[in-house]
C-alpha positions as CSV (number, residue, x, y, z in Angstrom):
1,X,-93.0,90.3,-46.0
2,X,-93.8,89.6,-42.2
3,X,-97.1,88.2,-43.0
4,X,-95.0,85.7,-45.3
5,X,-92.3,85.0,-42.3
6,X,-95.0,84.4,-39.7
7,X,-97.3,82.1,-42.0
8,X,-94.8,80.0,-42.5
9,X,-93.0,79.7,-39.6
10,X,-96.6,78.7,-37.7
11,X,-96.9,76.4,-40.5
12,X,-93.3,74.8,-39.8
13,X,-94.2,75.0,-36.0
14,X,-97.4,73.0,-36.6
15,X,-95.9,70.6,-38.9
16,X,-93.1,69.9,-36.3
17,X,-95.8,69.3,-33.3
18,X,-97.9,67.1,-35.7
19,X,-95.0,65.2,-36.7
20,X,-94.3,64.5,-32.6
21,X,-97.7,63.0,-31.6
22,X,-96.2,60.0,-29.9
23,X,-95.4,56.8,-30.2
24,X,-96.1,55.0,-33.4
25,X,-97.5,51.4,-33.8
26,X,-97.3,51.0,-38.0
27,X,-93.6,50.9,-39.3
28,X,-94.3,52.6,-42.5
29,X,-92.2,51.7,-45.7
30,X,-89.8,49.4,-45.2
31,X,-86.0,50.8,-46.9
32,X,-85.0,47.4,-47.7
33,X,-87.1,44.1,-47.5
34,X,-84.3,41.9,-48.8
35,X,-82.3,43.2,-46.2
36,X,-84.6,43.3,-43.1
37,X,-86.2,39.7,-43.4
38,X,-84.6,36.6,-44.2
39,X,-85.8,33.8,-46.7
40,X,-86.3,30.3,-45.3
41,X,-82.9,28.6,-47.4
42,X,-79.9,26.6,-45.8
43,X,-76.5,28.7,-46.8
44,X,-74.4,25.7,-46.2
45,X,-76.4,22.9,-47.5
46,X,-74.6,20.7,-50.2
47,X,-76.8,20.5,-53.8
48,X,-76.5,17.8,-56.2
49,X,-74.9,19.8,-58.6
50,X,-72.1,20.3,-55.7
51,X,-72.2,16.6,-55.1
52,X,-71.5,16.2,-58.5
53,X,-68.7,18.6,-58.9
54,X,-67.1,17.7,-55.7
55,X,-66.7,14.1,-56.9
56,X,-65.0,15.6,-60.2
57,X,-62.5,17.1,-58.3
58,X,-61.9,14.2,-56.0
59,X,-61.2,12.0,-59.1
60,X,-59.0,14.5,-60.8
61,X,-57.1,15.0,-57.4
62,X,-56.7,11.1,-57.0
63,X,-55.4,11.2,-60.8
64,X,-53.1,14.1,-59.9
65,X,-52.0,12.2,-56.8
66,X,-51.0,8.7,-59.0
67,X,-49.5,10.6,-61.2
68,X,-47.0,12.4,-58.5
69,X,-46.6,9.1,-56.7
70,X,-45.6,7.7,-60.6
71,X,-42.8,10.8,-60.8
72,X,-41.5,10.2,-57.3
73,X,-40.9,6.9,-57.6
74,X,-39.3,7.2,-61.1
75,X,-36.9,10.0,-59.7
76,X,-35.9,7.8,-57.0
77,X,-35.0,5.3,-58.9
78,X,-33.3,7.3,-61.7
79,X,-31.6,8.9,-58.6
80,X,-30.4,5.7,-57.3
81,X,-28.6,5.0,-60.8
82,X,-27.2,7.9,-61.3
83,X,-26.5,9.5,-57.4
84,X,-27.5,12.7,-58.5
85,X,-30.6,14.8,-56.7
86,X,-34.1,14.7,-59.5
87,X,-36.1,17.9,-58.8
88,X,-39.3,16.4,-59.6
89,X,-41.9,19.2,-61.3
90,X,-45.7,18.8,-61.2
């Protein structure tokens, strides 16, 4: 049973000094390359497909708009005949 205790704790001792030999030039295995180094793409940049949908949404906020302006108007006018305040829902 000593035998066993010594052996291995000369073999921990040596693994331990062997695994402090200075300084190291190769990395090794990298944990995550994804992570670590960056791909050459813009974040930011505008596609076509965002071009496209972008100009969809400005249209259907312009029609949105028209048709808000449209309401307005007819509740003012309906409020100027009858003198009574129009709550105007979108």
């Amino acid at each position: 049973m000593k035998k066993i205790t010594i052996l291995s704790l000369s073999i921990a001792v040596v693994l331990l000094v062997a695994s402090c030999d200075g300084i190291r030039r190769k990395p090794g295995r990298v944990y995550m390359p994804d992570m670590a180094y960056s791909r050459a793409y813009e974040t930011y940049s505008v596609t076509d497909s965002m071009k496209e949908a972008l100009e969809k949404k400005m249209k259907e906020l312009e029609e949105q708009k028209l048709e808000l302006k449209k309401k307005t108007e007819q509740a003012e006018a309906k409020k100027k005949e009858d003198g009574k305040p129009v709550v105007i829902t979108a």
